[in-house]
C-alpha positions as CSV (number, residue, x, y, z in Angstrom):
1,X,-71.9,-38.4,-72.2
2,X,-71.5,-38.3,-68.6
3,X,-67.7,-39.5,-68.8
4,X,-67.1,-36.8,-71.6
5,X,-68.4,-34.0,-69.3
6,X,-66.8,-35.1,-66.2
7,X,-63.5,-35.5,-68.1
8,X,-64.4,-31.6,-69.4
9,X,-64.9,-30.5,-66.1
10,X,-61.8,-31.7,-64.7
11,X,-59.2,-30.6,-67.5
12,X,-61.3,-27.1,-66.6
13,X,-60.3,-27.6,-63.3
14,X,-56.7,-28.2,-64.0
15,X,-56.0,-25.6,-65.9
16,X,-57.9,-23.3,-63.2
17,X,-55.5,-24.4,-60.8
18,X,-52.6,-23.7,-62.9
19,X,-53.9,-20.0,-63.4
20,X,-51.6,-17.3,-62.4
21,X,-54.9,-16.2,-60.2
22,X,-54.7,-19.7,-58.3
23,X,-50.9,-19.5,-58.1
24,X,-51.2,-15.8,-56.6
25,X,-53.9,-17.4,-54.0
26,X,-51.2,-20.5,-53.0
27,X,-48.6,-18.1,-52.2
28,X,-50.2,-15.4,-50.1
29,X,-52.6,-18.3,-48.0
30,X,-48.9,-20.4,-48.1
31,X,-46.6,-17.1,-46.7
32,X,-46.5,-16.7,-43.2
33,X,-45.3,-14.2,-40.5
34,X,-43.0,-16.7,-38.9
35,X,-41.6,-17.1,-42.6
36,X,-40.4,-13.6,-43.1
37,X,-36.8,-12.9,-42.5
38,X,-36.3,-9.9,-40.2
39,X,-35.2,-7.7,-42.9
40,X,-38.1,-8.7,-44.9
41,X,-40.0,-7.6,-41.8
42,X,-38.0,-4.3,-41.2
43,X,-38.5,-3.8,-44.7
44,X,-42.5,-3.8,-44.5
45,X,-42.2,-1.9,-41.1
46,X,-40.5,1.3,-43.3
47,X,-42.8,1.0,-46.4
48,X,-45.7,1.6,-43.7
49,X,-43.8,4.4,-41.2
50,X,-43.3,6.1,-45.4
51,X,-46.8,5.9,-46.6
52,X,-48.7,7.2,-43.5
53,X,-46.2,10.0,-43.1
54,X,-46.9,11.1,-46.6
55,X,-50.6,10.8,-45.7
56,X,-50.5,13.1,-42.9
57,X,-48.4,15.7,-45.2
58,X,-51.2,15.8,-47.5
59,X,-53.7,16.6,-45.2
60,X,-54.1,20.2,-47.0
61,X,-54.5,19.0,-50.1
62,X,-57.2,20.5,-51.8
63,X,-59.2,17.4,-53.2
64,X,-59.0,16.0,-50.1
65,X,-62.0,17.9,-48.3
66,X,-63.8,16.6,-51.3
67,X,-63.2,12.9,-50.5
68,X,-63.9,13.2,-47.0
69,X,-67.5,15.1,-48.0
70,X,-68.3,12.9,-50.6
71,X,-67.6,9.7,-48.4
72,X,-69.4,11.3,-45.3
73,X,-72.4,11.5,-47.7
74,X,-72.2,7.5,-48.8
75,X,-71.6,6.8,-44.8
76,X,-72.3,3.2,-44.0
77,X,-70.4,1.0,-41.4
78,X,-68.2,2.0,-38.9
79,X,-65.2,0.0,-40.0
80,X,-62.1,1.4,-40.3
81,X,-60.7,4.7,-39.6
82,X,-60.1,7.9,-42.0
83,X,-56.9,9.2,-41.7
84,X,-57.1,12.6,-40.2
85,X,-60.6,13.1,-38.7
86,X,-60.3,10.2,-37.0
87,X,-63.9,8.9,-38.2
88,X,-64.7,5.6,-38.4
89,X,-66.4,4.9,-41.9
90,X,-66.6,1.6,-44.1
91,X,-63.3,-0.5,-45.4
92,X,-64.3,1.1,-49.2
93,X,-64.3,4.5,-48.0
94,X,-61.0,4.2,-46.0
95,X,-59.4,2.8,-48.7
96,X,-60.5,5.9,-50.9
97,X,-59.7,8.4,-48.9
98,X,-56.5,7.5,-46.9
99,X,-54.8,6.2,-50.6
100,X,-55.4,9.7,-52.2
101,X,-53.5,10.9,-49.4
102,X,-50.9,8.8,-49.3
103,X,-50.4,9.6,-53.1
104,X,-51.0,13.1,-52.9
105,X,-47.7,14.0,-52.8
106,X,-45.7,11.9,-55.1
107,X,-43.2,11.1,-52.4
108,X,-44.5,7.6,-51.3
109,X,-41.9,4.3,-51.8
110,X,-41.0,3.1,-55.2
111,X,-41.2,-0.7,-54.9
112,X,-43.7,-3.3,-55.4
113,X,-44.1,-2.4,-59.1
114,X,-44.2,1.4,-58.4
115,X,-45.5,3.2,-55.8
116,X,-46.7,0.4,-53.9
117,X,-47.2,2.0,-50.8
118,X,-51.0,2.9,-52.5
119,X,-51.4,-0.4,-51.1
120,X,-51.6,0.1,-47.9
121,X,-54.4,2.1,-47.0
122,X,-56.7,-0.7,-48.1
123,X,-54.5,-3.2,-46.1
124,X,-54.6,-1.0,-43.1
125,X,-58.6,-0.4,-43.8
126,X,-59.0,-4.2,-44.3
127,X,-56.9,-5.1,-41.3
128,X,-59.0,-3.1,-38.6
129,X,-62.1,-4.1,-40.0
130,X,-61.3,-8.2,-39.0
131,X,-59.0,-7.1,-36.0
132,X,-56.0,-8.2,-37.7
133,X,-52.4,-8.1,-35.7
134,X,-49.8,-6.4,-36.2
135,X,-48.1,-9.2,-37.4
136,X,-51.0,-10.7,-40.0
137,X,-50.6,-6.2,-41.4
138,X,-47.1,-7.1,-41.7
139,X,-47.3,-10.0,-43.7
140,X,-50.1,-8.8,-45.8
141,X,-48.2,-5.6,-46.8
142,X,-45.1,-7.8,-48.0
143,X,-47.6,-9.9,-50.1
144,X,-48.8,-6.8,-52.0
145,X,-45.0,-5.4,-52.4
146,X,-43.7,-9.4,-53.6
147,X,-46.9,-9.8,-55.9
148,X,-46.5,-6.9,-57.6
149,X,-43.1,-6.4,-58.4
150,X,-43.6,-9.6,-60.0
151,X,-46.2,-8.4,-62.1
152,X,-43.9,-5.4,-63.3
153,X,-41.2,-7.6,-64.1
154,X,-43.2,-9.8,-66.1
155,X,-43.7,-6.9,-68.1
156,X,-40.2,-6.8,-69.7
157,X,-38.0,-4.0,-70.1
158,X,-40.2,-2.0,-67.0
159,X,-43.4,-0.8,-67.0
160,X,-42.3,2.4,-68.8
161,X,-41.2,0.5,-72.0
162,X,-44.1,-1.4,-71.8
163,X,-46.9,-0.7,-70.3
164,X,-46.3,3.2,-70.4
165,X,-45.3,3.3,-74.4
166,X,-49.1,1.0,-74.7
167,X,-50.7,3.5,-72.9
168,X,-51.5,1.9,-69.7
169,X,-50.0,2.6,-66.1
170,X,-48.4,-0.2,-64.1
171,X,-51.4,-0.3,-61.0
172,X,-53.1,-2.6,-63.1
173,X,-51.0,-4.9,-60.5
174,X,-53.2,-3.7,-57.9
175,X,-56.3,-6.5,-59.3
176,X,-53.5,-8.9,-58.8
177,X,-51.5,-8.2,-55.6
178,X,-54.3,-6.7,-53.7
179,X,-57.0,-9.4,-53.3
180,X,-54.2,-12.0,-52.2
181,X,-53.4,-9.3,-49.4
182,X,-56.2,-9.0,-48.3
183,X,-58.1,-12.3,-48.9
184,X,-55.7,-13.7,-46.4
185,X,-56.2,-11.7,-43.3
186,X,-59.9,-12.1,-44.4
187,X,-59.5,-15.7,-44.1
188,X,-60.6,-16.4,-48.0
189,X,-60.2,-20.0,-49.3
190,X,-58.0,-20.1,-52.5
191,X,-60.3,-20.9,-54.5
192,X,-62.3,-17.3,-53.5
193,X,-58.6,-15.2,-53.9
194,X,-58.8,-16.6,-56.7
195,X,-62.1,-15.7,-58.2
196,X,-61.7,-11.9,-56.5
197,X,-58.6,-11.6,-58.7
198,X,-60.8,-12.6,-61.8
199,X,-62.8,-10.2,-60.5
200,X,-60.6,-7.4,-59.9
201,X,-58.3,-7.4,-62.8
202,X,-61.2,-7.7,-65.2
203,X,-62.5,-4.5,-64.4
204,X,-59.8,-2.6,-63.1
205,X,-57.3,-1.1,-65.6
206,X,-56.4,2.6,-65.3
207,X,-55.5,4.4,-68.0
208,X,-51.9,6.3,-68.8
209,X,-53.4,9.6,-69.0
210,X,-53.6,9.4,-65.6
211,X,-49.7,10.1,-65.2
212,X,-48.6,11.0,-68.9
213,X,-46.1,13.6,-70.7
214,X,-48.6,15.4,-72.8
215,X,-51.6,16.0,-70.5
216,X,-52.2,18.1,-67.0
217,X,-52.2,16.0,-64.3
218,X,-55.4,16.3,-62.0
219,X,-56.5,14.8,-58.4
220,X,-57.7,11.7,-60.3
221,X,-53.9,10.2,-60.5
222,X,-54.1,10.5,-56.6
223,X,-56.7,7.5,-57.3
224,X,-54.2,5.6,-60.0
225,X,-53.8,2.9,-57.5
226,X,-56.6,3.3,-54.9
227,X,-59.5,2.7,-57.1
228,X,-57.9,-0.3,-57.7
229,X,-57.3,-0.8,-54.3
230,X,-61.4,-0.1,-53.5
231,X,-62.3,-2.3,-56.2
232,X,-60.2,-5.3,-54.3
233,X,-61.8,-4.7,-51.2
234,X,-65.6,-5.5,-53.2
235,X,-64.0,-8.3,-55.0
236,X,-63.0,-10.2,-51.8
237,X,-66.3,-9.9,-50.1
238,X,-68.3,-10.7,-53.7
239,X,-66.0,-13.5,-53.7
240,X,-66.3,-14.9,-50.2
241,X,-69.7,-15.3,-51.1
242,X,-69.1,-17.7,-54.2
243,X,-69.4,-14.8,-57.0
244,X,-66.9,-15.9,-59.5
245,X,-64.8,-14.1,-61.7
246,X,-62.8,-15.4,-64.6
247,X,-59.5,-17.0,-63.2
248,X,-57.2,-16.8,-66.4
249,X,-57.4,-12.9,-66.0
250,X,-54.2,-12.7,-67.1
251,X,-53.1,-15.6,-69.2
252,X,-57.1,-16.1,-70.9
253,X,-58.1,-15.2,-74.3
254,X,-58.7,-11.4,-74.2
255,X,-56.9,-11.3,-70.8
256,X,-54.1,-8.6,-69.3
257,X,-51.8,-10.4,-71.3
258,X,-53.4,-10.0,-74.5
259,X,-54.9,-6.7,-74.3
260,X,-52.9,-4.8,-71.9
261,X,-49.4,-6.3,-72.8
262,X,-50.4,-7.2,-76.1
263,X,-48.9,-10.5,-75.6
264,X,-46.0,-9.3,-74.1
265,X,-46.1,-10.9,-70.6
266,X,-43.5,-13.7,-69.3
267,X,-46.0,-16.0,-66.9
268,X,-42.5,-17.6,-65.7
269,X,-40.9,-14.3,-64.0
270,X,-44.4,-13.4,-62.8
271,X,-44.6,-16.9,-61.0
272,X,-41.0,-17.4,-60.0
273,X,-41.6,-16.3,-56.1
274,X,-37.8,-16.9,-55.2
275,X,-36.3,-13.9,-53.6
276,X,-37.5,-10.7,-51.7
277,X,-38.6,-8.1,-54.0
278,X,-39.6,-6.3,-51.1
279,X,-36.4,-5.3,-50.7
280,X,-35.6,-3.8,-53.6
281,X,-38.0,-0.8,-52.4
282,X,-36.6,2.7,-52.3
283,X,-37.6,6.1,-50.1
284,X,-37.6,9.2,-51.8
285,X,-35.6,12.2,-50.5
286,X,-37.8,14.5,-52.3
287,X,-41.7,14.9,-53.4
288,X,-40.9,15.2,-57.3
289,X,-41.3,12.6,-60.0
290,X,-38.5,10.3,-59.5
291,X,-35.8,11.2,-62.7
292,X,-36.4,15.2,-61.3
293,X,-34.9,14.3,-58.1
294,X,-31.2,14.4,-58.6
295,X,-31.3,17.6,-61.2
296,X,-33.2,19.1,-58.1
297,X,-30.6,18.2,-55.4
298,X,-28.2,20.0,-58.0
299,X,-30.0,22.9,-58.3
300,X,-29.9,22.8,-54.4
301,X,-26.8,22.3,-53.7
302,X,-25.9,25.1,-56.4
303,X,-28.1,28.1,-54.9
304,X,-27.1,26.7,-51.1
305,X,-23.2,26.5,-51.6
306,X,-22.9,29.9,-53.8
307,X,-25.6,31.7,-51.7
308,X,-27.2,32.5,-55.0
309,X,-30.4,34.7,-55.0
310,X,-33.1,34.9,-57.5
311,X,-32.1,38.2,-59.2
312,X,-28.8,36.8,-59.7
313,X,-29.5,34.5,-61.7
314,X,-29.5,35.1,-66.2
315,X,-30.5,31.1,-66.7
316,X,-30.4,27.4,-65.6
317,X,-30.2,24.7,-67.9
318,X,-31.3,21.7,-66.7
319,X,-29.8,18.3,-68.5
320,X,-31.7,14.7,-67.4
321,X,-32.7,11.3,-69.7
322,X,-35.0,11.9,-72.6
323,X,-38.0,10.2,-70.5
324,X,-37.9,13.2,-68.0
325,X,-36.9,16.0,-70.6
326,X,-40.3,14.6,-72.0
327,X,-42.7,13.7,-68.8
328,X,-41.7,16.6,-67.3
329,X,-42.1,20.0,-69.7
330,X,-45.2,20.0,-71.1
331,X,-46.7,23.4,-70.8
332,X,-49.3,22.7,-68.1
333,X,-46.7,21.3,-66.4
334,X,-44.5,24.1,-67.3
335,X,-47.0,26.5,-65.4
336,X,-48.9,24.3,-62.8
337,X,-51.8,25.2,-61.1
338,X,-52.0,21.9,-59.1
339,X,-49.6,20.3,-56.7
340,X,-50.3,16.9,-59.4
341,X,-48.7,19.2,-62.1
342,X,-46.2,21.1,-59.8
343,X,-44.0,17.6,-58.4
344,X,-43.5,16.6,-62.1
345,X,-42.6,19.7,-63.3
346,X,-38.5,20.4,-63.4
347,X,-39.3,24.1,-64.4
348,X,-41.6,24.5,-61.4
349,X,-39.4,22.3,-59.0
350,X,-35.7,24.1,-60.0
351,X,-37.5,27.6,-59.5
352,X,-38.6,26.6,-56.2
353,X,-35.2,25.3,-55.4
354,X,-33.7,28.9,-56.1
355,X,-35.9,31.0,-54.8
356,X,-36.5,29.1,-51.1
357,X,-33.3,27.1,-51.1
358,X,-35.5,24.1,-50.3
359,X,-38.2,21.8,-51.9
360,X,-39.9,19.8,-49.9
361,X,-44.4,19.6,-49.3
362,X,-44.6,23.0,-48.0
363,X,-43.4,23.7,-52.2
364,X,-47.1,22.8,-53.5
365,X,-48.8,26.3,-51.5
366,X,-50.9,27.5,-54.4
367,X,-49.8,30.8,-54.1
368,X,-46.7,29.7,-55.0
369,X,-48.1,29.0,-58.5
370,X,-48.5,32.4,-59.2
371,X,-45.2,33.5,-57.5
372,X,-43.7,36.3,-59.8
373,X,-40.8,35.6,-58.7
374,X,-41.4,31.8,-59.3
375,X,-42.9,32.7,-62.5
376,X,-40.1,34.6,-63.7
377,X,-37.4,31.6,-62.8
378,X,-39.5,29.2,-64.8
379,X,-38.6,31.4,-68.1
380,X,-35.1,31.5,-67.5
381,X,-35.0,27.8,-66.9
382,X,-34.4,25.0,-70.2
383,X,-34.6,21.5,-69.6
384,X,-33.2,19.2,-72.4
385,X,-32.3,15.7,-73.4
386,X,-28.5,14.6,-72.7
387,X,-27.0,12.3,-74.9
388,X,-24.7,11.4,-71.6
389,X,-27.7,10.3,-70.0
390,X,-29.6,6.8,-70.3
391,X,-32.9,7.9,-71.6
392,X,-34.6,6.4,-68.4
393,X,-31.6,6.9,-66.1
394,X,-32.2,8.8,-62.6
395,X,-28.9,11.5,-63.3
396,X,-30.0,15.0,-63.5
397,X,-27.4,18.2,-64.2
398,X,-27.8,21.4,-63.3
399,X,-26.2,24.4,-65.0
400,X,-26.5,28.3,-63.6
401,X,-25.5,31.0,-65.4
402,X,-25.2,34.1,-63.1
403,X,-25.5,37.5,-64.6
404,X,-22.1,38.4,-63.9
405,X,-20.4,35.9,-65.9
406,X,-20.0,33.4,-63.6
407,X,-21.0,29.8,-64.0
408,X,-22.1,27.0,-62.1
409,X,-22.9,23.3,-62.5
410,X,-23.4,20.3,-60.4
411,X,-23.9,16.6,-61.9
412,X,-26.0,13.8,-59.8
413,X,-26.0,10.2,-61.3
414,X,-27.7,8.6,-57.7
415,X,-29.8,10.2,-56.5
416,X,-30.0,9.7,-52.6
417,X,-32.5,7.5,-51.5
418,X,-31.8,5.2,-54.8
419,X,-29.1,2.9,-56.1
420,X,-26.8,2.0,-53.0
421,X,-27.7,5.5,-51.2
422,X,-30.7,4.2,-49.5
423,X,-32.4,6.4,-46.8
424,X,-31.9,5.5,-43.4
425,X,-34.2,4.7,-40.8
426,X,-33.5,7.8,-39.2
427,X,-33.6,9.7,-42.1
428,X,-37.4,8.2,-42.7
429,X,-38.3,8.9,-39.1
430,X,-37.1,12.8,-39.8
431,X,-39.0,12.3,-43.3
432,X,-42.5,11.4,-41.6
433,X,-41.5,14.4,-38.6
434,X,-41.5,17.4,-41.1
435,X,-44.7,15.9,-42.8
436,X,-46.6,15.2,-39.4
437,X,-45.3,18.4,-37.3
438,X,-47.4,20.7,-38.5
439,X,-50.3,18.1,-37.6
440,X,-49.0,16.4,-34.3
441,X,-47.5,17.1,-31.0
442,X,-44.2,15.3,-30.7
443,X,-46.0,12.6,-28.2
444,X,-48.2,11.7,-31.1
445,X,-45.2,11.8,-33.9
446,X,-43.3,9.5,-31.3
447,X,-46.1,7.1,-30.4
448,X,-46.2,6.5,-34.1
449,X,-42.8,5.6,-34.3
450,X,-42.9,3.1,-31.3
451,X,-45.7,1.0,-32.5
452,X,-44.7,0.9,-36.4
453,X,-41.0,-0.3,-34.9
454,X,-42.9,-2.9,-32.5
455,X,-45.8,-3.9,-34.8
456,X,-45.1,-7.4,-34.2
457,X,-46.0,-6.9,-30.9
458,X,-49.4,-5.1,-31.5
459,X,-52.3,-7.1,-31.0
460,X,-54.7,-5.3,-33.1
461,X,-54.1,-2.8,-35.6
462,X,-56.3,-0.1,-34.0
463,X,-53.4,0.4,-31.9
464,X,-51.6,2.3,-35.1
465,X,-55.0,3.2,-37.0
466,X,-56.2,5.6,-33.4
467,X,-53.3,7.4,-34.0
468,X,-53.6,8.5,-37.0
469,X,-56.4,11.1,-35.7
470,X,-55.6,14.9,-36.0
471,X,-57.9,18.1,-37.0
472,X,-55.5,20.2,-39.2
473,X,-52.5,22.7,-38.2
474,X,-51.6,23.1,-34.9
């Protein structure tokens, strides 16, 4: 009987160690700095300069005087530091807050298997708590970004296809690429990565209404990714302690492959780690969902060339793939009343566009909601499906009819910022300087810059975190 249970135990064991969980553990305790090819490196160093930019740019944002009060009330260690005050609260509660900022705005990275950038708050939180380098930050992030783009693509077709159309969103990734980013600079065993992936990704699965064509979004997609994130952060502590958690999370009977991909789910490409999927990341140009972006830069390019003005104007018609003519008409999104509604709105955006020539964060004032100059735009606009277009394609046209019989109309296929248009770094540095400028005095803005570009050189991450302290508008 003996012989029978130890034989058991062992086949257990083997087929614990072949787990995608265990695999995950290998290649985050198995990646190191001095293994990261300096593009690799840049790479990470732009995905962070991106997401705390787009964290200080949503320091207005109505929800988040909520987080700050509601984790001010929880209190607790002194840990890690929330972006903006400057307070010093626990991991979990830095993790919350700073991720709904750097979400806020819906103009963080795509990459990783989405926006990605969610990510880092937690690894920044995480990484000041144990007095990580800058280096061990840097190699953590590109963990998070290579794990989970591997997740996405073992989801076929894109998460869209996939996980959107079985009602799911993609930062379901985050129970499987965070605890191996953190578990690493936390100095976790495999064996315990493991287990807080089990742990994770058992219990943390948000739902598509969170970001979906039919429904107003609300401040609860700010959290798509960083309740995910929070949850991580209690696995990998539960799990340095020996709690277990079921280690074929994905491939186990009633596991993510089952019930969220319903089957669906090719172990191989979610275990192949050649390649740096990090790269593949891109920056966007504007805060919008990302198929509005190049209808918008038409629309701009329109009103800015013509010097067109409002009351000019007798209607735009908007063409784009059927996925945006879908995600982004709804009625509440039509007529937002929240910034969450207003970036995936095309009506919303393209009325902006005329009326202020621009569109950028300063578009999501919520007196601009009410505009009626906005409001009157929005009813002359139409946004439909074009059969020229790939129904998931990023090409976006704008047509203007004026009310004196002229006509214009501008096509985008790539938008910048995508395809082989990437944005520069100086075009990221002048990205994160509109967002922080309101917030920071240049010294600050620039101090940012020199120890993001240098962070292989920074000792301890509290060198970055201390700077992201500021007290509202200048």
């Amino acid at each position: 009987m003996t012989l029978q249970r130890d034989l058991a135990w062992q086949n257990l064991e083997l087929l614990y160690q072949s787990s995608v969980a265990h695999q995950y553990a290998r290649y985050a305790l198995g990646l190191n700095y001095e293994m990261l090819p300096q593009d690799v490196v840049h790479q990470a160093k732009r995905c962070l300069l991106d997401a705390l930019g787009c964290a200080i740019g949503a320091y207005d944002a109505p929800g988040r005087k909520m987080v700050e009060d509601y984790v001010a009330e929880l209190g607790g260690n002194e840990e890690a530091t929330l972006f903006g005050t400057g307070k010093r609260s626990t991991v979990l509660n830095a993790t919350l807050l700073n991720s709904f900022l750097v979400r806020y705005l819906d103009y963080n990275d795509c990459g990783g298997g989405a926006h990605n950038s969610d990510s880092i708050s937690g690894i920044l939180a995480t990484a000041e708590h144990v007095k990580a380098s800058g280096r061990d930050l840097l190699t953590s992030i590109v963990i998070s970004y290579e794990l989970g783009a591997r997740v996405q693509e073992s989801t076929g077709k894109g998460w869209g296809e996939s996980l959107g159309a079985k009602g799911w969103t993609p930062d379901f990734r985050g129970g499987l690429n965070m605890p191996p980013a953190l578990g690493k600079m936390m100095k976790l065993s495999e064996s315990q990565i493991a287990n807080a992936i089990g742990i994770c990704a058992s219990h943390s699965l948000p739902l598509g209404i969170l970001d979906t064509d039919n429904e107003e979004n609300t401040m609860s997609k700010n959290f798509r990714f960083g309740f995910v994130a929070h949850d991580a952060v209690i696995a990998c502590r539960l799990a340095a302690k020996g709690f277990t958690g079921p280690l074929r999370v994905v491939e186990g009977e009633n596991g993510i492959g089952q019930v969220v991909l319903q089957g669906n789910m090719d172990i191989n490409r979610m275990t192949n780690f050649s390649g740096w999927r990090i790269l593949q990341t891109k920056f966007k140009y504007l805060p919008a969902n990302i198929s509005s972006i190049a209808h918008i830069l038409a629309t701009l390019s329109i009103v800015n060339e013509h010097d067109l003005t409002p009351e000019q104007i007798a209607s735009v018609r908007i063409r784009a793939g059927l996925k945006e003519s879908k995600h982004t008409t709804y009625f509440a999104k039509k007529y937002p009343r929240n910034a969450e509604s207003a970036d995936h709105s095309a009506f919303y955006a393209n009325a902006i566009a005329i009326k202020e020539r621009a569109y950028g964060p300063q578009s999501f004032d919520p007196e601009k909601y009410t505009d009626p100059v906005v409001l009157d735009l929005i009813e002359k606009i139409t946004v439909e499906a074009d059969p020229s277009i790939p129904e998931r394609d990023r090409a976006g046209i704008s047509e203007i009819m004026m009310t004196d019989g002229r006509r214009f109309e501008k096509r985008i296929d790539v938008p910048h910022g995508f395809g082989n248009d990437p944005l520069s770094d100086a075009e990221l540095e002048e990205k994160f300087g509109k967002m922080a400028a309101p917030y920071m005095s240049d010294e600050q803005i620039r101090s940012i810059f020199k120890t993001i570009w240098t962070m292989e050189h920074v000792d301890h991450v509290e060198s970055l975190t201390a700077l992201m302290a500021f007290s509202g508008k200048l």
